[in-house]
N, C-alpha and C positions, 0 to 999 in steps of 0.2 A: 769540770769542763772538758769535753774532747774536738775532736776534731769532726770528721767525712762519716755519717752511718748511712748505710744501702741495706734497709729493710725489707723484705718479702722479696721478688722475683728481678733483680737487677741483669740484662745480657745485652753482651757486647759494650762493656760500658771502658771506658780507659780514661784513671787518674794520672794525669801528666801533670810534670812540674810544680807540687803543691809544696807548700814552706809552712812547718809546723814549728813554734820557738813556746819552751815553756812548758808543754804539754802534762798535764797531772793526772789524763785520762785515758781516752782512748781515740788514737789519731784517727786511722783508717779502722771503718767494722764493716764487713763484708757478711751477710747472712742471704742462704737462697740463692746464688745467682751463681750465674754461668757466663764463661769467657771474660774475665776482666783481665784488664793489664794494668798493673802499676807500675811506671816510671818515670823515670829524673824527682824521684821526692826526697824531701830533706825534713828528718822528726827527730827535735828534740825536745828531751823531756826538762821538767822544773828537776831546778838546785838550787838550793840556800845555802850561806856561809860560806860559800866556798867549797862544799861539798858535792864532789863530782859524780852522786853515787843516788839514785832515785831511793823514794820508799812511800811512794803515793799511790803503790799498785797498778803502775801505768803501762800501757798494751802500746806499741807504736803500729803496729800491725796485725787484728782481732777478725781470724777466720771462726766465725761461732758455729758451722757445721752448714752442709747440705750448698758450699760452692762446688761447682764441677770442673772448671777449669782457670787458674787461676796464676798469672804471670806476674813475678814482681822483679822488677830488675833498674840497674844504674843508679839506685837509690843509698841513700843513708839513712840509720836508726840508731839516736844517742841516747844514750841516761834516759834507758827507759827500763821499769820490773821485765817485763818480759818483752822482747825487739817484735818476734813473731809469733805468733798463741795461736794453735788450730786447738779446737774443742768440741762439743756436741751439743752445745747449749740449743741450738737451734733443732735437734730430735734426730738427725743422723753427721758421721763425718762426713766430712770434706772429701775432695775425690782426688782431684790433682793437682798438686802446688808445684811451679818451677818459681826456684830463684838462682838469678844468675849476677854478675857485676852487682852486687850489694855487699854496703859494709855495714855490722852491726858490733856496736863498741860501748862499753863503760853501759850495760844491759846486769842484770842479774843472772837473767838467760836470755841469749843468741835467738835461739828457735826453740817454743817450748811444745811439745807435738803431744797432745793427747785425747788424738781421736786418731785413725785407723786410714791416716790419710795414703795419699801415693807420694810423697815428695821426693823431688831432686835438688842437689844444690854445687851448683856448681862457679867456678870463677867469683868468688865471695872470699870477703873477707870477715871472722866472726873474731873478736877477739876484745880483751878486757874483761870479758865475765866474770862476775862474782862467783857464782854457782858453777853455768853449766855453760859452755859453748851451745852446742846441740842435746836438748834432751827430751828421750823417748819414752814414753810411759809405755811401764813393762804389758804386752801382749797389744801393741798399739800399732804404729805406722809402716811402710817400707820404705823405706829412705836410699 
């Protein structure tokens, strides 16, 4: 199960104040599109037992390639595989990611970047990661 997918040519589009609880998939998928703004959202992902720590494979934030300008900010991202995933699936990267006032926690990784994006990250908070805070695939992004 996920959440929001924006397939083929989404512009000027802005997701405000969505509430994700549970999440075993993929909150937000962004593919194609230009000028989006994500914020005030709040994504958490599924825990059982008492186990504060996903392993459902779950994206809270899935840029699959070829958005050109993309804002996320004021937001939250919990107990999720990876908080923020840019990639290439969609047949080129991503272009430009700002995140700003975001907190992503108890994530395996923060921001997991491996497509050849522009990213900034600024006023965020990433912390509790398993793995990786921020992590760049070698000959990939400018951050």
């Amino acid at each position: 199960p996920g959440g929001i997918w924006l397939q083929g040519y989404a512009d000027s589009t802005s997701l405000r104040d969505i509430q994700m609880w549970g999440l075993a998939g993929a909150g937000i998928v962004l593919e194609s599109s230009a000028v989006i703004d994500i914020s005030s959202c709040r994504i958490i992902g599924a825990h059982t037992g008492g186990v504060v720590r996903d392993s459902s494979n779950s994206v809270g934030i899935y840029l699959r390639g070829r958005a050109t300008h993309t804002k996320i900010h004021d937001s939250h991202i919990i107990i999720v595989t990876n908080g923020i995933l840019l990639d290439t699936t969609a047949g080129a990267s991503n272009q430009n990611v700002f995140l700003y006032a975001t907190t992503l926690y108890y994530c395996n990784r923060g921001v997991n970047i491996a497509d050849k994006s522009y990213v900034v990250i600024s006023f965020s908070h990433i912390l509790s990661c398993d793995s990786d805070g921020i992590y760049v695939g070698s000959g990939k992004s400018r951050v």
